[in-house]
N, C-alpha and C positions, 0 to 999 in steps of 0.2 A: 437242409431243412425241408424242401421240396419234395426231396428225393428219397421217398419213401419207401419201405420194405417189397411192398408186391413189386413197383418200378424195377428194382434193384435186378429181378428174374428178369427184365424183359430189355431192358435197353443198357447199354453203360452210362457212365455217370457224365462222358464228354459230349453223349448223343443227346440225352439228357439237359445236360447244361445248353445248350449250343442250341437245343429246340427252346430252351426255355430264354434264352438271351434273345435270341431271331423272329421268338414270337412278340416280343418288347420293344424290338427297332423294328420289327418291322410296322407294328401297332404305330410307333410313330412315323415311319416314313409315311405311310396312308393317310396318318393326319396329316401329316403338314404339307404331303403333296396336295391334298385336299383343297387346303387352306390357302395355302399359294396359289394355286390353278384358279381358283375363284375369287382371291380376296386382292392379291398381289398384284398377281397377274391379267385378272379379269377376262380372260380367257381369251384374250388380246393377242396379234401376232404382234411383236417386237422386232421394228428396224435397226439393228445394231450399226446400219453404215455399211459394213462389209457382207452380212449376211440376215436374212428377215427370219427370225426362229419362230415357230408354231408356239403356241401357249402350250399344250403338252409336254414338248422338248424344253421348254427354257424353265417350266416347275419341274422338270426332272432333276436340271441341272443348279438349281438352287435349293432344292430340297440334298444334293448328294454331300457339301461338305457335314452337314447334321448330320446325316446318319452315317457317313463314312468314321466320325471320330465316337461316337456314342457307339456302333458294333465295335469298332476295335476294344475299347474298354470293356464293356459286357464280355468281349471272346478271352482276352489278358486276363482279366478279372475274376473272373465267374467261371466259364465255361470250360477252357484249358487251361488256367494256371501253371503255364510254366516256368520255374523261375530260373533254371541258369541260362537265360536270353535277356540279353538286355530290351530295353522297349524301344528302342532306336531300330534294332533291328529289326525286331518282330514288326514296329509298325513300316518298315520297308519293303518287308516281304506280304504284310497287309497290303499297302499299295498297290504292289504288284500283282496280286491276283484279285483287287478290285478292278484294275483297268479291264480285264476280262468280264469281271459284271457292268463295268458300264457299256461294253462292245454290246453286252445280252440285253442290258435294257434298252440303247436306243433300238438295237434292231427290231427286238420288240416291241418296241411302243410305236415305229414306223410301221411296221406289218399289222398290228393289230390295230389302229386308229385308222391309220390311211390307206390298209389294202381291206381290211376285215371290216371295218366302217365301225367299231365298239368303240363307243365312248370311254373317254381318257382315264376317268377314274378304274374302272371295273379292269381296262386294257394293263392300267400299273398295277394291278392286283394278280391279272392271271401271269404277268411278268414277272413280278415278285415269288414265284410258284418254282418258276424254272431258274433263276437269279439262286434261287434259297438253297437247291440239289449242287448246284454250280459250288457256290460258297463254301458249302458245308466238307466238303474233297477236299479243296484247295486252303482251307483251317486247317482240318483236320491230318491233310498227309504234306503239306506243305508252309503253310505260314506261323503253326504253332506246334511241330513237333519240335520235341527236346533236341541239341544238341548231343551228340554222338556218348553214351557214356551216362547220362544224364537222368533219371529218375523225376517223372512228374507227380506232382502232389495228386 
């Protein structure tokens, strides 16, 4: 519906899809990290007992089950539709190549809050930048291609 005739010269329909799904989780991650960081969290460090987490870190970390199952759906869904994979699988191999986005956002939100002094909000934005290039590989050549054989819609 989106994906209109001039589009169709300039990008494919997965690049396509996958900018248009990532511009929607991501829209959400930023709200809700937002919202968290200030509303939930209060920008409060939190003594867990074993470890005292930065308010940054700990809305990182409760902002991630939301957006980790809302992109999976938009990428299944929407964006790569591939259907001879079961969702079991795919969202396994999802998993697997989000551990690698969350290794990029802590490091980056350590580097840029506490080495670069940028405030938390603007720090998950310029994160979510370099997170988006990361994701979009590891969809696209690894957690949603077709099985061998296999023809995507």
């Amino acid at each position: 519906m989106l994906y209109i005739k001039p589009l169709r010269g300039l990008i494919s329909r997965d690049l396509f899809g996958y900018g248009l799904c990532g511009a929607v989780n991501m829209t959400l991650d930023i709200v809700w990290y937002f919202l968290i960081y200030h509303y939930v969290v209060r920008e409060n460090y939190v003594d867990l007992g074993f470890v005292v987490m930065s308010p940054h870190i700990l809305s990182l970390f409760i902002v991630f089950p939301i957006t980790f199952f809302t992109g999976f759906w938009l990428n299944r869904n929407v964006a790569f539709r591939v259907t001879n994979i079961s969702s079991r699988k795919q969202l396994v191999r999802y998993a697997l190549s989000v551990v690698g986005s969350i290794l990029i956002n802590y490091v980056c939100m350590k580097i840029f809050v506490e080495v670069c002094l940028i405030w938390p909000t603007p720090s998950k934005m310029l994160t979510t930048v370099i997170t988006v290039c990361y994701s979009y590989l590891m969809a696209r050549y690894v957690t949603f291609i077709p099985d061998s054989g296999s023809i995507s819609k």
